[in-house]
ZADO-1210 file (C-alpha; in nm, 4 decimals, padded with zeros to 6 digits):
<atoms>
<atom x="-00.8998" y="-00.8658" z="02.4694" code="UNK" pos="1"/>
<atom x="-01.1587" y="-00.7151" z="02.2958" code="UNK" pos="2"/>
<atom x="-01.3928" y="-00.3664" z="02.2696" code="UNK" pos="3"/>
<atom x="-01.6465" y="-00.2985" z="02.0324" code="UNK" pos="4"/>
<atom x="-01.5822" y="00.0297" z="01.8736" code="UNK" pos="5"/>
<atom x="-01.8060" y="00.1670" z="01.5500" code="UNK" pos="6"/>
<atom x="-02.0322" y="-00.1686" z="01.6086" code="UNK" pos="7"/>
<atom x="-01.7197" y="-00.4136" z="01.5299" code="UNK" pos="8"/>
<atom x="-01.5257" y="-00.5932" z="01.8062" code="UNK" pos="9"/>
<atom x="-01.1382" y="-00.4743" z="01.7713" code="UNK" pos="10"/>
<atom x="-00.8924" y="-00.7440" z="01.9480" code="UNK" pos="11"/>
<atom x="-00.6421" y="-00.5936" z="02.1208" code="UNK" pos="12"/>
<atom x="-00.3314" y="-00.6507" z="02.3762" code="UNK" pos="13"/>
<atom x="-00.1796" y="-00.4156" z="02.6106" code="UNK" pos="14"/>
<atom x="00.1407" y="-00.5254" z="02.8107" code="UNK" pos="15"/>
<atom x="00.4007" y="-00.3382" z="03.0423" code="UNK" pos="16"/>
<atom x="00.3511" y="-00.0083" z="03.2007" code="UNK" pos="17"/>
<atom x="00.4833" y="00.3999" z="03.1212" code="UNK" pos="18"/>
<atom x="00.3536" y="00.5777" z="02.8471" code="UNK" pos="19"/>
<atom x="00.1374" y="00.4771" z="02.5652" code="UNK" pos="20"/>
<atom x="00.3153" y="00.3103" z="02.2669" code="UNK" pos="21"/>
<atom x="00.1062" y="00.1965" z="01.9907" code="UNK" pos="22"/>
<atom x="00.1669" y="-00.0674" z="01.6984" code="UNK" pos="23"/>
<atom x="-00.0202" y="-00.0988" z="01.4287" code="UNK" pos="24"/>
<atom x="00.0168" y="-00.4016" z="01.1614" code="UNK" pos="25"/>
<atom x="00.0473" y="-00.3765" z="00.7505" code="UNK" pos="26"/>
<atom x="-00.2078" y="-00.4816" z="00.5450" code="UNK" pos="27"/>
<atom x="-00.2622" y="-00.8840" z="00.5183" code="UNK" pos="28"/>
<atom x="-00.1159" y="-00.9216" z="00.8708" code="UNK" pos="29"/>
<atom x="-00.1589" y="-00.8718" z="01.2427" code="UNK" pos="30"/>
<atom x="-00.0618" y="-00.7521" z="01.5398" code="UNK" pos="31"/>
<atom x="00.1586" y="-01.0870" z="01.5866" code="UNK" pos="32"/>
<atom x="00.4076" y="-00.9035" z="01.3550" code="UNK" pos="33"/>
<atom x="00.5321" y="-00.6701" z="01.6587" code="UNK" pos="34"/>
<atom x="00.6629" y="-00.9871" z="01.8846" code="UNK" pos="35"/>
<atom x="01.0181" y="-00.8527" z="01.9046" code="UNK" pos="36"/>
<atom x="00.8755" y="-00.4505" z="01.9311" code="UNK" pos="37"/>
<atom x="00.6107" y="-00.5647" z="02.2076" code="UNK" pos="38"/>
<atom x="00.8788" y="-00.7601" z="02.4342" code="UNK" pos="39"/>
<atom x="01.1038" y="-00.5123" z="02.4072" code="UNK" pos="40"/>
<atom x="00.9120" y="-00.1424" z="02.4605" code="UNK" pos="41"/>
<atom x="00.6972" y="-00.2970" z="02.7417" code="UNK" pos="42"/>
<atom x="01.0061" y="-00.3006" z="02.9723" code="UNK" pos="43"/>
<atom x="00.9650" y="00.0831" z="02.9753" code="UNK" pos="44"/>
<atom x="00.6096" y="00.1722" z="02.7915" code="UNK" pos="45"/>
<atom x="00.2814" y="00.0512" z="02.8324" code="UNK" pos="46"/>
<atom x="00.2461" y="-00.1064" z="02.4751" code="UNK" pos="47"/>
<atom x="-00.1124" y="-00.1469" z="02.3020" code="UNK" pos="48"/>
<atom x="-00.1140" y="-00.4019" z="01.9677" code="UNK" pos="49"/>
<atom x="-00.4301" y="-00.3602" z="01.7523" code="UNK" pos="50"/>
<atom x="-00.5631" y="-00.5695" z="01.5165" code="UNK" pos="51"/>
<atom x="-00.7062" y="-00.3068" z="01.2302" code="UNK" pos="52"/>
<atom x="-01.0591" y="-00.4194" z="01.1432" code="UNK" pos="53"/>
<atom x="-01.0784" y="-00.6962" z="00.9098" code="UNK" pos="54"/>
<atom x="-00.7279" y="-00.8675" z="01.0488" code="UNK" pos="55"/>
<atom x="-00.6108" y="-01.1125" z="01.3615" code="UNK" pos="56"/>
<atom x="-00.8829" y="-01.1202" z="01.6156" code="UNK" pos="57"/>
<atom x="-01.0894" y="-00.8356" z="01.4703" code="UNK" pos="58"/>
<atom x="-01.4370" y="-00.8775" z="01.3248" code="UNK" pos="59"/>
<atom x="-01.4533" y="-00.8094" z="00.9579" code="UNK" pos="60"/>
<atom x="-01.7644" y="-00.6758" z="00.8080" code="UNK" pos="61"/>
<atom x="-01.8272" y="-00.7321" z="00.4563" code="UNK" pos="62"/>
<atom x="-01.7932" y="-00.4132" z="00.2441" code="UNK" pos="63"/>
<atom x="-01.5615" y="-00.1559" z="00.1666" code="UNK" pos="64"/>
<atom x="-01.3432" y="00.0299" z="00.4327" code="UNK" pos="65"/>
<atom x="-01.2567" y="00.3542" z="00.4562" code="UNK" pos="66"/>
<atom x="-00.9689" y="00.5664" z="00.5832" code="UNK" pos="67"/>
<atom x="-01.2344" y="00.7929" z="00.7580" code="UNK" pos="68"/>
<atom x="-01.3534" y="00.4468" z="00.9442" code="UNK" pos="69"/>
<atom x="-01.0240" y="00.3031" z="01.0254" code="UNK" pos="70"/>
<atom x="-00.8877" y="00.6448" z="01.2119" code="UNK" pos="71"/>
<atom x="-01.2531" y="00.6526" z="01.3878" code="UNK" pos="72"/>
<atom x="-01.1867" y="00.2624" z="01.5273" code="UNK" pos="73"/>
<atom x="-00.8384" y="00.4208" z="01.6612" code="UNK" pos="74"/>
<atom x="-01.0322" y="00.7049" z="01.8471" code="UNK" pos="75"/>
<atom x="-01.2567" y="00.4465" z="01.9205" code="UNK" pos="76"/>
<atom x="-01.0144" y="00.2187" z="02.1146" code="UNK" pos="77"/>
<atom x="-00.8358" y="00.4724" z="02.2405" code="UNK" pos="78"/>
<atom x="-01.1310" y="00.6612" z="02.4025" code="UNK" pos="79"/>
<atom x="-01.2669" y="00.3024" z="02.4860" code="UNK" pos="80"/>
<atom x="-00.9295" y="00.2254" z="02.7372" code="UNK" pos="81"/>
<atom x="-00.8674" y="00.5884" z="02.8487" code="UNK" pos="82"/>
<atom x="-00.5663" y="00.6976" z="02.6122" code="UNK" pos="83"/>
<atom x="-00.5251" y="01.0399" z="02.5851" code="UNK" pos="84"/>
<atom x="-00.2443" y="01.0633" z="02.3199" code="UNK" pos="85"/>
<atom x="00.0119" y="00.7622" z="02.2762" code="UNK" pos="86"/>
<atom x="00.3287" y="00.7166" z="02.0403" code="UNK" pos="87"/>
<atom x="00.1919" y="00.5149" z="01.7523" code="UNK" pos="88"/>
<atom x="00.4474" y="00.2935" z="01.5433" code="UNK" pos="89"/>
<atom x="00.2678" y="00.1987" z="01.2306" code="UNK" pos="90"/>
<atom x="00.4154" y="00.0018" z="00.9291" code="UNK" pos="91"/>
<atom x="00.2391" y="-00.0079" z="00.5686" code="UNK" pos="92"/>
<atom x="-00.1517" y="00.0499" z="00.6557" code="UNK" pos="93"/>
<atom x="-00.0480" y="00.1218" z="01.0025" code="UNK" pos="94"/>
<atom x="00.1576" y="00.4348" z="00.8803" code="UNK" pos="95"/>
<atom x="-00.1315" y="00.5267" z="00.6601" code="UNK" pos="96"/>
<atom x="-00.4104" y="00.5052" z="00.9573" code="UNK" pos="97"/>
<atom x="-00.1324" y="00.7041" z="01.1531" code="UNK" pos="98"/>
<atom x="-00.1197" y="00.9921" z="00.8816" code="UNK" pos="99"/>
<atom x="-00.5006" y="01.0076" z="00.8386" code="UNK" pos="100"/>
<atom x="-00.5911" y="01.0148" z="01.2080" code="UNK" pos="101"/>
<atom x="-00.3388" y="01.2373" z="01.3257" code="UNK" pos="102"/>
<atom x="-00.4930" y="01.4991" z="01.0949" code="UNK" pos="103"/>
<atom x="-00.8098" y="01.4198" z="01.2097" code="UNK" pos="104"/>
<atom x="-00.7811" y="01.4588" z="01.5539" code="UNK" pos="105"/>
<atom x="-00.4873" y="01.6488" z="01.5980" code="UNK" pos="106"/>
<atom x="-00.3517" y="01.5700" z="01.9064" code="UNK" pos="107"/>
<atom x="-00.4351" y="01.2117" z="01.9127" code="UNK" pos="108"/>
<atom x="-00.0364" y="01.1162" z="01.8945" code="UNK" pos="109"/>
<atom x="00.2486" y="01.2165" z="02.1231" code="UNK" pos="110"/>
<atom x="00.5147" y="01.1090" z="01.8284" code="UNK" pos="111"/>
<atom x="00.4863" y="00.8764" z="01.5408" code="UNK" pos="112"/>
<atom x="00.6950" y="00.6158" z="01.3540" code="UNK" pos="113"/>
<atom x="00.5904" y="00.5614" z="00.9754" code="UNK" pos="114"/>
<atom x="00.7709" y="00.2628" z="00.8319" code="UNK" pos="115"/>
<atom x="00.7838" y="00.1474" z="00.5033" code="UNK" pos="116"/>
<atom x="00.4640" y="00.3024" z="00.4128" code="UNK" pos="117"/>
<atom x="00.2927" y="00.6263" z="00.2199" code="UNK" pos="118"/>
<atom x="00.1284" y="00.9643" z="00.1957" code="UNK" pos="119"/>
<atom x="00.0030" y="00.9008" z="-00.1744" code="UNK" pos="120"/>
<atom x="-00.0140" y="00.6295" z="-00.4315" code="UNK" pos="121"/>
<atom x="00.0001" y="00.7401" z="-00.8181" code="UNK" pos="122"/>
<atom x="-00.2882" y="00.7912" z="-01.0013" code="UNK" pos="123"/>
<atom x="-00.2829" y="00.4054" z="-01.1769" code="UNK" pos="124"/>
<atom x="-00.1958" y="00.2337" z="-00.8495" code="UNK" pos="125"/>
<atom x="-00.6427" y="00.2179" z="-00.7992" code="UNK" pos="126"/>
<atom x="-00.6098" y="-00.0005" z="-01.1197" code="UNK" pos="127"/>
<atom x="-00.3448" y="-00.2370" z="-00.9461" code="UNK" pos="128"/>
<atom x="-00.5469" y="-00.2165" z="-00.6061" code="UNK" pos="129"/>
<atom x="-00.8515" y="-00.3418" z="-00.7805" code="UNK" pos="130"/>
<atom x="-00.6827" y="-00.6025" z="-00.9900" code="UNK" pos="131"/>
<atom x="-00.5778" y="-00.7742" z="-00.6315" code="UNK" pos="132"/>
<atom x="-00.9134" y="-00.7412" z="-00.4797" code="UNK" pos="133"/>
<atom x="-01.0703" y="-00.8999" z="-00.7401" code="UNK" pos="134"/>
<atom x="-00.7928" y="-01.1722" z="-00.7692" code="UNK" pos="135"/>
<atom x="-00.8677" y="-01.2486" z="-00.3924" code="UNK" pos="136"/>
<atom x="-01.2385" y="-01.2595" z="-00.4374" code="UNK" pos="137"/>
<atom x="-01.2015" y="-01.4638" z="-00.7646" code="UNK" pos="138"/>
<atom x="-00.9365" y="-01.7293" z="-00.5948" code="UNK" pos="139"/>
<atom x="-00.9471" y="-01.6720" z="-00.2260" code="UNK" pos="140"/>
<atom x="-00.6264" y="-01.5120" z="-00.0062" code="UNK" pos="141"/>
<atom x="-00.4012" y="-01.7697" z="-00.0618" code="UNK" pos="142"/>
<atom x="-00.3824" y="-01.6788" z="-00.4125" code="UNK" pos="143"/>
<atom x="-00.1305" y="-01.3706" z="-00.3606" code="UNK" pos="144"/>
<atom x="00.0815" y="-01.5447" z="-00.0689" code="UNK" pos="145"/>
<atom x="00.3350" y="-01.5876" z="-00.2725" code="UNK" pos="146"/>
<atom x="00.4011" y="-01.2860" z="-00.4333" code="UNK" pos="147"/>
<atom x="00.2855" y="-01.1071" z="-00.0682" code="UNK" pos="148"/>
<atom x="00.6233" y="-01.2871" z="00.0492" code="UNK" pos="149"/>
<atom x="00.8437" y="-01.1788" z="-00.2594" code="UNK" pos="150"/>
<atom x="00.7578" y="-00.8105" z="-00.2214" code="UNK" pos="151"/>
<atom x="00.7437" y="-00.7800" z="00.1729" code="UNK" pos="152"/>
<atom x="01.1119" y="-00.9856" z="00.2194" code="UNK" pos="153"/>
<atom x="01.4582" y="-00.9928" z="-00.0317" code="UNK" pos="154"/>
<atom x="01.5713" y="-01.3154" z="-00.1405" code="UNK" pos="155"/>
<atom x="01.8495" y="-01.3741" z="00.0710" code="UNK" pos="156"/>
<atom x="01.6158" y="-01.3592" z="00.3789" code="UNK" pos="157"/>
<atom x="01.3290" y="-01.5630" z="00.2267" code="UNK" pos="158"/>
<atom x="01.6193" y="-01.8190" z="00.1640" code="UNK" pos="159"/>
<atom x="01.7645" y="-01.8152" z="00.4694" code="UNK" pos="160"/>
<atom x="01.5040" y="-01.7899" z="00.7094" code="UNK" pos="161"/>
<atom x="01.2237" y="-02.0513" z="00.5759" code="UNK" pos="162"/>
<atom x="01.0788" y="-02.0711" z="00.8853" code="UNK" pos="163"/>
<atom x="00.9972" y="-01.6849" z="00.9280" code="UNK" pos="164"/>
<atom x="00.8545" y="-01.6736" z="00.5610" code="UNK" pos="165"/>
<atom x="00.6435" y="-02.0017" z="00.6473" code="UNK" pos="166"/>
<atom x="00.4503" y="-01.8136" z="00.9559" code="UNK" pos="167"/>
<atom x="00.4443" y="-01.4680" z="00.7673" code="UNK" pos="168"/>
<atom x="00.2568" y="-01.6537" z="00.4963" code="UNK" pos="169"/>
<atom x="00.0679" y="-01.8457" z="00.7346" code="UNK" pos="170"/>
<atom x="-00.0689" y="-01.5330" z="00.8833" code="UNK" pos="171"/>
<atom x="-00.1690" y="-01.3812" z="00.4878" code="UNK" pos="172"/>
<atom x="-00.3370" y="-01.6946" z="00.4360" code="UNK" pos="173"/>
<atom x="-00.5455" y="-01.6439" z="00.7698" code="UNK" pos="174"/>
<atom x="-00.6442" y="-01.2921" z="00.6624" code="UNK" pos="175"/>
<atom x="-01.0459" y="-01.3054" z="00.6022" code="UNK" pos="176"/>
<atom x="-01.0982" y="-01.1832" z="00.2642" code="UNK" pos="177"/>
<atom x="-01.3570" y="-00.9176" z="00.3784" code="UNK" pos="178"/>
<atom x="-01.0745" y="-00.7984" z="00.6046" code="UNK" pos="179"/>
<atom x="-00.8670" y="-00.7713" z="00.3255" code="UNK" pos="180"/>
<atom x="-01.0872" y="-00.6535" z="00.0072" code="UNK" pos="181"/>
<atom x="-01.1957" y="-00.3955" z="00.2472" code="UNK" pos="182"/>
<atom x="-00.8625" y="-00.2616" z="00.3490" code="UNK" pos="183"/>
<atom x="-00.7718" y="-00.2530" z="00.0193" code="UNK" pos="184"/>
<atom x="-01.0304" y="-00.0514" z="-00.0808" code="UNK" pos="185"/>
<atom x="-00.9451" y="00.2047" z="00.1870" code="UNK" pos="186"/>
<atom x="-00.5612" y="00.2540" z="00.1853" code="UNK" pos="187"/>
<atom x="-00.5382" y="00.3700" z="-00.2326" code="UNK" pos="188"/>
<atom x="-00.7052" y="00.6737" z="-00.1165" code="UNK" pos="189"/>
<atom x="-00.4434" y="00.8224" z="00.0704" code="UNK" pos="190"/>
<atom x="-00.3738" y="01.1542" z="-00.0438" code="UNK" pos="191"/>
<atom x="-00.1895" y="01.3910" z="00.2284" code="UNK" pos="192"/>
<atom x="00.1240" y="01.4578" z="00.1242" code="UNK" pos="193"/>
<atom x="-00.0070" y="01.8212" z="00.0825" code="UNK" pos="194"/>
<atom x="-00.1602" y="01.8461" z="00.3833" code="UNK" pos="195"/>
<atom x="00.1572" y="01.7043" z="00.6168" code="UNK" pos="196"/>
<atom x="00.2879" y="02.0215" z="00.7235" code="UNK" pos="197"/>
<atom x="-00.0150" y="02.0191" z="00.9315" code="UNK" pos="198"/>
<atom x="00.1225" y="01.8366" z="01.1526" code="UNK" pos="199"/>
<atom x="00.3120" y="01.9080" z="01.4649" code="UNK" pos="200"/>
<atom x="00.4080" y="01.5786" z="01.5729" code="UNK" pos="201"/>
<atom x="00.7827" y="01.4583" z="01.6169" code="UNK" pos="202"/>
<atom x="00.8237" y="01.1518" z="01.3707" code="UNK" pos="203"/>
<atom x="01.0496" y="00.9296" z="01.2368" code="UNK" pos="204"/>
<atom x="01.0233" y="00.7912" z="00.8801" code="UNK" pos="205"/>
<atom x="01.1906" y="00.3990" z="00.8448" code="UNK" pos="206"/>
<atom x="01.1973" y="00.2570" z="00.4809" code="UNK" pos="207"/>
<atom x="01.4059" y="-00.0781" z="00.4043" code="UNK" pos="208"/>
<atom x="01.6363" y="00.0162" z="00.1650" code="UNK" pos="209"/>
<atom x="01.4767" y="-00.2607" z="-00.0807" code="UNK" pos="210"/>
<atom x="01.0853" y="-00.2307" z="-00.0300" code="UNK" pos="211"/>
<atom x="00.9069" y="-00.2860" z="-00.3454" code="UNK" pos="212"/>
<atom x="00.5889" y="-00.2573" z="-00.1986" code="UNK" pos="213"/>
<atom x="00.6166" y="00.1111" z="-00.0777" code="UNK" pos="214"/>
<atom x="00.9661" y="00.2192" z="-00.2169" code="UNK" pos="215"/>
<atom x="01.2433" y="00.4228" z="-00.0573" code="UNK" pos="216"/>
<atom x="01.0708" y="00.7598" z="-00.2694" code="UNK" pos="217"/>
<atom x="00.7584" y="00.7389" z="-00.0760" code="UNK" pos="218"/>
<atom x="00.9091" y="00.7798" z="00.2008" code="UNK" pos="219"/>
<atom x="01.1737" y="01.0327" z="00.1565" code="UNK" pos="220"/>
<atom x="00.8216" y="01.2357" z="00.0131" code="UNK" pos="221"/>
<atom x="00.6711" y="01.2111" z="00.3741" code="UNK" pos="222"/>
<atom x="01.0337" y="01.3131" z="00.4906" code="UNK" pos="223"/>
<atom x="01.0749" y="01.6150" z="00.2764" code="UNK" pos="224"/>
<atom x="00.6665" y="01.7255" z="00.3328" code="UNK" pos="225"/>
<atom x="00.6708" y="01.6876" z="00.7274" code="UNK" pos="226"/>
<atom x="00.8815" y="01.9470" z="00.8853" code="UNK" pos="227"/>
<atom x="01.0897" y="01.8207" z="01.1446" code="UNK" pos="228"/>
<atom x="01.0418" y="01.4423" z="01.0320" code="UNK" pos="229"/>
<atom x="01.3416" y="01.2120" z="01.0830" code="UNK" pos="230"/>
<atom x="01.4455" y="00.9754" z="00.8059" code="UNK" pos="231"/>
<atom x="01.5911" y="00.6154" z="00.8109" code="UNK" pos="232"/>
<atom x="01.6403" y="00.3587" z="00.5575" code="UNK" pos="233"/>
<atom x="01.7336" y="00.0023" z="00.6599" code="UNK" pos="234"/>
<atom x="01.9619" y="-00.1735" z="00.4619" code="UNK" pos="235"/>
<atom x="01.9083" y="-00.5885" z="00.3356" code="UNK" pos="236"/>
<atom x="01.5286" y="-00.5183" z="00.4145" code="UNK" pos="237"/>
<atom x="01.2014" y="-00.5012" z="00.2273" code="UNK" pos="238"/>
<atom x="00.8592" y="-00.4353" z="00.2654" code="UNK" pos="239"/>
<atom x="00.8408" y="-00.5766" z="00.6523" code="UNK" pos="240"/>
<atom x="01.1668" y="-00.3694" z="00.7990" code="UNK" pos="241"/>
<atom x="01.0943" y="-00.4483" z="01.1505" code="UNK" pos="242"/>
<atom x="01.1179" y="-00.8328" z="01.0887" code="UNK" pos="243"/>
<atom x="01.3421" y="-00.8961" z="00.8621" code="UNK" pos="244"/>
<atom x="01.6009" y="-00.6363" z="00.9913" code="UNK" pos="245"/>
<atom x="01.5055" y="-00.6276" z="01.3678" code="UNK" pos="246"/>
<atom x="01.7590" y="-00.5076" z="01.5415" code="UNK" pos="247"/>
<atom x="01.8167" y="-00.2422" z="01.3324" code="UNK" pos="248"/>
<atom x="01.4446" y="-00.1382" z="01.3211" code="UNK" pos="249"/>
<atom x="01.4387" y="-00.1381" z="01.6599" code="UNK" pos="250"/>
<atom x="01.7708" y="00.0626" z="01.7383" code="UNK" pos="251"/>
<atom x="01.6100" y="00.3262" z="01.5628" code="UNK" pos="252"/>
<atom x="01.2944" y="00.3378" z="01.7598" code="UNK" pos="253"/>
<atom x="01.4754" y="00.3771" z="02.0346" code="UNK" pos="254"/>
<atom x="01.7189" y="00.6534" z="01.9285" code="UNK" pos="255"/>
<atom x="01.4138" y="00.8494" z="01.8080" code="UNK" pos="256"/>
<atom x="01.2472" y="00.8005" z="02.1601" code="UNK" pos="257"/>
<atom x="01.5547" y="00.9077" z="02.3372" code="UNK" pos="258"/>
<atom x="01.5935" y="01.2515" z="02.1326" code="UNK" pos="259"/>
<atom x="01.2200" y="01.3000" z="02.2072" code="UNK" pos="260"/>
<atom x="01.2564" y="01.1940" z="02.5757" code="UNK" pos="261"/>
<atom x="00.9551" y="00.9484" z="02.5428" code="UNK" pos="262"/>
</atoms>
């Protein structure tokens, strides 16, 4: 399904009933990445899957993104379908649009789950962030497949699970390049570690033990800045926790939700 929010369409799904549960992709990917989250929380939530702008069934205007535009589409979709306040799972971007948005609307999220994700980049990540855009725009998306896979999955899994690694890469590859040049341009930005204690929203901080991509010290940092924040780190997992460590990702969800009484 689709609603057009900010003058974009945003593709979204919404399955099972109970309260709001959100999920909201990494960079590169879509909401096709939550499969084993969606089937399981919509026996007992009513579970929305959005594809950011730029990604899945999304439109993707040309141009650079920002973080102030990606928290306005959430707003967007959730005033669009009637959601009041939800609790928002986010991995990678999704944990970064979760930060941003909860601090500007306060209120927006019942609880959140930031996995494998960040409050701030160092000062020479821009340079890195801009070295990929321009790699992308130079060769096209399929040009950092390859290295996507090596930082978002350890070796043992890529090796033992081809055929998990073969639709991951599948789904960079299908990433428009505005979608992704744009995102990119946005999620470097990020800058609220500061500003965390802010928020008073019960959340839960997941980090595979092994992500390269946004390491275990980013997110022990959102851990030590949030008060009340919960943290767990998933062992034999990377960048993409919640797939290559599933059951584990998911046992944690759900331990979180029960001590919350979602």
């Amino acid at each position: 399904m689709k609603v057009n929010v900010n003058g974009i369409n945003i593709n979204y799904s919404v399955q099972g009933e109970g309260p709001w549960v959100v999920l909201s992709h990494s960079l590169a990917c879509d909401s096709r990445m939550w499969e084993n989250e969606i089937k399981a929380l919509s026996k007992r939530y009513k579970v929305l899957a959005i594809d950011t702008r730029g990604h899945g069934g999304s439109d993707a205007p040309a141009g650079e993104y920002t973080l102030d535009t990606l928290a306005d589409d959430v707003k967007g979709v959730f005033d669009a379908l009637g959601v009041k306040d939800a609790h928002w799972i986010g991995l990678s971007m999704g944990g970064i649009i979760a930060q941003y948005a909860a601090l500007k609307y306060p209120g927006i999220f019942k609880s959140m789950v930031l996995a494998d994700t960040t409050s701030g980049y160092a000062p020479n990540a821009a340079a890195m962030w801009a070295e990929r855009v321009a790699n992308v725009r130079a060769k096209g998306i399929a040009a950092i497949v390859q290295g996507t896979l090596e930082r978002w999955f350890t070796e043992p899994f890529r090796k033992a699970h081809p055929e998990v690694i073969d639709k991951v890469g599948g789904w960079i590859a299908q990433t428009p390049e505005n979608g992704f040049c744009g995102c990119a341009a946005a999620l470097p930005k990020i800058a609220v570690t500061a500003r965390l204690a802010e928020l008073k929203v019960p959340t839960l901080v997941i980090c595979g033990e092994q992500d390269m991509g946004t390491p275990p010290a980013m997110a022990q940092a959102i851990h030590q800045n949030l008060p009340g924040a919960e943290l767990v780190m998933i062992p034999n997992a990377a960048h993409l926790s919640n797939m290559e460590q599933p059951a584990a990702f998911l046992a944690a969800v759900e331990k979180f939700y029960a001590r919350i009484g979602a």
